[in-house]
C-alpha positions as CSV (number, residue, x, y, z in Angstrom):
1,X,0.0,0.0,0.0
2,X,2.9,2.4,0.8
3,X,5.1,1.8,-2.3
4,X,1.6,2.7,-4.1
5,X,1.4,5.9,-2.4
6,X,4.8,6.6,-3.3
7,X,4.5,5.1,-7.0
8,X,1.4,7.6,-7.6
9,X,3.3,11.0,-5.6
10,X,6.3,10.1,-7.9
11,X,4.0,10.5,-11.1
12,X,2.2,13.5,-9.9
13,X,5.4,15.0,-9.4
14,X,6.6,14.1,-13.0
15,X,3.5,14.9,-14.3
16,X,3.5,18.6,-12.9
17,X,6.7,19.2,-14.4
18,X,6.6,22.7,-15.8
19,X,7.5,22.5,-20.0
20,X,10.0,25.7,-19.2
21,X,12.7,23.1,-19.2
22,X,11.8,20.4,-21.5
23,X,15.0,18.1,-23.0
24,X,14.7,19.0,-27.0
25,X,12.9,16.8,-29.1
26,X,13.2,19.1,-31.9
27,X,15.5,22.5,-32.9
28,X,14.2,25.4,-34.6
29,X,15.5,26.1,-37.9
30,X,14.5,29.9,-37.8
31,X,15.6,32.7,-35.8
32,X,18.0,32.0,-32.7
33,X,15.8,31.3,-29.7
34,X,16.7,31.0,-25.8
35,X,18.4,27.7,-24.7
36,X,19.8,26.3,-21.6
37,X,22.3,23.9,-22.1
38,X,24.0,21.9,-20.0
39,X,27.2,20.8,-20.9
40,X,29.7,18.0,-20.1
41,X,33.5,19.1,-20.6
42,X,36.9,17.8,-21.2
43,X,40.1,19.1,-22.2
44,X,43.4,18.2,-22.9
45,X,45.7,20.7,-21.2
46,X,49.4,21.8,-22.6
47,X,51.2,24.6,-19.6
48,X,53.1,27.2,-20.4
49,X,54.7,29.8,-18.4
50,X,55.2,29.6,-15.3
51,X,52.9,26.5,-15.2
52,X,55.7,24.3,-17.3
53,X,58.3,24.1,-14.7
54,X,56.0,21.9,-12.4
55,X,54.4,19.9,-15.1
56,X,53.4,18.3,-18.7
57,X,50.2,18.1,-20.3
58,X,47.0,17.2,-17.9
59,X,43.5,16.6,-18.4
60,X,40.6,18.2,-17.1
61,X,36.7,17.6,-16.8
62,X,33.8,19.0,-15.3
63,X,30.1,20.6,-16.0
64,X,29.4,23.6,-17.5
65,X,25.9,25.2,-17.5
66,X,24.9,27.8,-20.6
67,X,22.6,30.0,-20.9
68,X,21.9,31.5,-24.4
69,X,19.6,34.3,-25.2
70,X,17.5,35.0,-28.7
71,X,20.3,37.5,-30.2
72,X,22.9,34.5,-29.4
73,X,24.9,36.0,-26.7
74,X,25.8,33.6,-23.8
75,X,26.4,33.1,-20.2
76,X,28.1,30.3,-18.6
77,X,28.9,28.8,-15.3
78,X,31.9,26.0,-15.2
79,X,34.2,23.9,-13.2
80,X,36.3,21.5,-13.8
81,X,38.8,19.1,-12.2
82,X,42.4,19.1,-13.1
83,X,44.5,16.1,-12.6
84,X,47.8,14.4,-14.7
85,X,50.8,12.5,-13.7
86,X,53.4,14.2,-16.0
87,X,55.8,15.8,-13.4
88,X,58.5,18.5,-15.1
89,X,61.9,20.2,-13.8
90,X,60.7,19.9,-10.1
91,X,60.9,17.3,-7.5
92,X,59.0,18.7,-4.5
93,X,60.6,15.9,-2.2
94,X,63.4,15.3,-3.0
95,X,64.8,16.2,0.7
96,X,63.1,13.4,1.7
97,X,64.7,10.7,-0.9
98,X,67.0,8.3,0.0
99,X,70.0,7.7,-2.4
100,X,68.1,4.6,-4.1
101,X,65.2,8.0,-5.0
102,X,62.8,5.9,-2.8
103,X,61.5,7.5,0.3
104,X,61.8,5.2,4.1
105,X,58.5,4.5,5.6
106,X,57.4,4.5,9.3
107,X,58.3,0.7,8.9
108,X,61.4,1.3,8.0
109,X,61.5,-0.1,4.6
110,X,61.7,2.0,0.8
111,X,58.6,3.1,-0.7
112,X,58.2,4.2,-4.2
113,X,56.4,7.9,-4.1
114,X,53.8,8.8,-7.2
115,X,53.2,12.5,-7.6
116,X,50.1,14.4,-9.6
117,X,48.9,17.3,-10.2
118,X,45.4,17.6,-8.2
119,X,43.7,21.0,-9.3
120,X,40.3,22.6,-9.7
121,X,38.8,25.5,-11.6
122,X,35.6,28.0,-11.8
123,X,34.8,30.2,-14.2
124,X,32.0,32.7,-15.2
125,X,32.1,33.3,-19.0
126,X,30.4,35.6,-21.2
127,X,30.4,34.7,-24.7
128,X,28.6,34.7,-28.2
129,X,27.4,32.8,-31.2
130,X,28.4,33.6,-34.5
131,X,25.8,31.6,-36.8
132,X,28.5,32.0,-39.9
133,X,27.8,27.9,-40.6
134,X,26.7,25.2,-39.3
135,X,22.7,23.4,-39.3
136,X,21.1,26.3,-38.2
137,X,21.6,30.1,-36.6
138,X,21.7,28.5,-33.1
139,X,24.9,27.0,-34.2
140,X,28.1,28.1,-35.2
141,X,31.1,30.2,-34.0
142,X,31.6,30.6,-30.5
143,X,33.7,33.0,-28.6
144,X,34.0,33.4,-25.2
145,X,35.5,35.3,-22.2
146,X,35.9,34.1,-18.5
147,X,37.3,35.0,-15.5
148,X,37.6,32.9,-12.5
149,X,39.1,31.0,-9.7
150,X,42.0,28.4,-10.3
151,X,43.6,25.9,-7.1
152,X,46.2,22.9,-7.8
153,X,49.2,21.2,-6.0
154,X,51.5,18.3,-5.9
155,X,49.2,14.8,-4.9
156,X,51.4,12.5,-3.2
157,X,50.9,8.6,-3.4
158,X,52.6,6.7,-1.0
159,X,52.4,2.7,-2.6
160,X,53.4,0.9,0.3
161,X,53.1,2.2,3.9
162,X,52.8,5.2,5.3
163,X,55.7,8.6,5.4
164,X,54.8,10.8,8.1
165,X,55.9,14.0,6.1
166,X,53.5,13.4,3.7
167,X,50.7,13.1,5.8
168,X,48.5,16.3,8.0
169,X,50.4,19.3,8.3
170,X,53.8,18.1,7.6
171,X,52.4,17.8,3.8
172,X,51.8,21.3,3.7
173,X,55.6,22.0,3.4
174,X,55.6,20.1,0.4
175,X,52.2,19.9,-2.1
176,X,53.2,23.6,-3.0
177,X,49.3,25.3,-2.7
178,X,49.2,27.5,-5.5
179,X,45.8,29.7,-6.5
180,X,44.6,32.9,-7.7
181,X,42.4,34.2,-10.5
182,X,41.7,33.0,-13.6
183,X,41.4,34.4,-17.4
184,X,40.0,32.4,-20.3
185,X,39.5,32.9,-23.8
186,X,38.3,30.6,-26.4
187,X,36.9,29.9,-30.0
188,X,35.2,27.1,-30.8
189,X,32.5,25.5,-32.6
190,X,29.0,24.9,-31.4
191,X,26.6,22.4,-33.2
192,X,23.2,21.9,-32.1
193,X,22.0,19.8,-34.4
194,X,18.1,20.1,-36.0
195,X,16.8,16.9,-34.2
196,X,18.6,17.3,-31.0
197,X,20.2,14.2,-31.5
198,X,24.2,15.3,-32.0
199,X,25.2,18.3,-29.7
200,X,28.7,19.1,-29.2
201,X,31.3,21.9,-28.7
202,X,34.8,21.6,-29.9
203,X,37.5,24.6,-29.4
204,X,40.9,25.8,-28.6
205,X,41.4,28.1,-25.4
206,X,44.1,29.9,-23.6
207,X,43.9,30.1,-19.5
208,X,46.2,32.9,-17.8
209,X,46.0,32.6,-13.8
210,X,47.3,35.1,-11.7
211,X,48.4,33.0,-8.7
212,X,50.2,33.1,-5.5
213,X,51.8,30.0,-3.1
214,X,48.9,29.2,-0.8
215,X,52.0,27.9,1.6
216,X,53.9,30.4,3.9
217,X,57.5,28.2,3.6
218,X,58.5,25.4,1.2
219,X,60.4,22.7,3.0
220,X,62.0,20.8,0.1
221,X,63.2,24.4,-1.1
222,X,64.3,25.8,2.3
223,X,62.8,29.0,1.4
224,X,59.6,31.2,2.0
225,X,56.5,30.3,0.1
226,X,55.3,33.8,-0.7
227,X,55.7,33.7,-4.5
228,X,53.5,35.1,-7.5
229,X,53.1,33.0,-10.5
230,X,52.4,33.7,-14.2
231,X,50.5,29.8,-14.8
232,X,49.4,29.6,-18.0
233,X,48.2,26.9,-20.6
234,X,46.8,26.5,-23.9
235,X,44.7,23.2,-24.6
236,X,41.8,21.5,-26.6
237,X,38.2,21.1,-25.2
238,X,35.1,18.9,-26.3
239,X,32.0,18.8,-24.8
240,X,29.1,16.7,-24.8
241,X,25.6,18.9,-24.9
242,X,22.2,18.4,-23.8
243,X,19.8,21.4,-24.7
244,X,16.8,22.3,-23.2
245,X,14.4,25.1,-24.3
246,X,11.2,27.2,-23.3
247,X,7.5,26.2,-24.9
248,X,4.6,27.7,-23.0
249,X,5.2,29.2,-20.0
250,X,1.6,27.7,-18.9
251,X,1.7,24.4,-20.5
252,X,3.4,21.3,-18.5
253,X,3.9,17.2,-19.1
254,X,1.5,15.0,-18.4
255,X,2.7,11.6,-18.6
């Protein structure tokens, strides 16, 4: 008798659901018209800068969420999560190696230390939609602005045991805290297709963040962790879309 009760509130509630937001069956092939779109990204990150002493390429992902008006000009909310394994000129621990490069355990014995990048952006962008080509004037090419807020550091992976340096505060000395703001700017090109079936976005961008060391000292460096930083990088970005779009502000689904 319960799940009943349940089974018909759940339908009521999916029935009542307003058509404002509706996923799109089908895509106007007239004039632009509003569309939210929520987005899916992931990029393939190359540093530069400042950025390219610590490390390689890296890969990020994360939702974005777009809002797009009649005349085509844009809005966007994004994050994304930054993470790779390529490791450059720097070894943050290297104090802490032995003379075999492995690192002694509270057990006593060597452990082999993996090091990533572990980072995290947000970003408010304002963009617009250049309908020069593609299935209809809701497509086409896409530039964009953003400015925002950028965090990494070094992620330390101990494979056997545990080091007591890289644990709590001790590991503060050494992940090397970095953030500050973050400006974007990129071109790309948006397809929403006529039958809603094949949305993407793919596009080129270049990030400059204006960071600082989130750490006051730098053990492995034996030197104060005040220091600004010029991180940049350039990279390629794809995203998977699903667009929704206004009917009838009174209407609503009845299943």
């Amino acid at each position: 008798m319960k799940q009943n009760i349940k089974l018909s509130l759940i339908l009521l509630g999916i029935g009542l659901i307003p058509k404002s937001f509706i996923f799109a069956q089908t895509n106007p092939i007239g004039n632009p018209i509003k569309l939210h779109l929520v987005e899916i990204e992931a990029g393939l990150n190359q540093p530069t800068k400042d950025l390219a002493q610590r490390f390689g390429y890296f890969t990020s992902v994360g939702p974005k969420y777009t809002y797009k008006t009649k005349t085509n000009w844009n809005i966007s909310l994004a994050s994304s999560y930054l993470f790779g394994n390529q490791i450059k000129n720097e070894d943050p621990i290297s104090l802490l190696r032995s003379s075999s490069s492995d690192l002694i355990n509270e057990g006593g014995t060597l452990s082999k230390v993996n090091i990533f990048l572990n980072g995290f952006q947000f970003n408010l962008g304002f963009g617009k939609t250049l309908p020069l080509f593609g299935p209809n004037k809701n497509s086409g090419l896409h530039l964009e602005t953003s400015l925002g807020y950028m965090t990494y550091n070094y992620r330390f992976k101990v494979n056997d045991g545990s080091i007591q340096m890289l644990t709590g505060e001790y590991k503060k000395g050494f992940d090397k805290l970095t953030g500050g703001v973050l400006w974007g700017n990129s071109v790309s090109y948006l397809h929403l297709s006529n039958n809603s079936r094949v949305n993407y976005k793919i596009g080129i961008f270049y990030n400059i963040g204006f960071n600082k060391s989130q750490r006051s000292y730098f053990y492995n460096d034996n030197k104060s962790g005040n220091v600004n930083r010029n991180d940049q990088f350039i990279g390629l970005k794809l995203s998977w879309i699903l667009p929704l779009y206004k009917r009838s502000e009174n209407d609503f689904l009845f299943y």
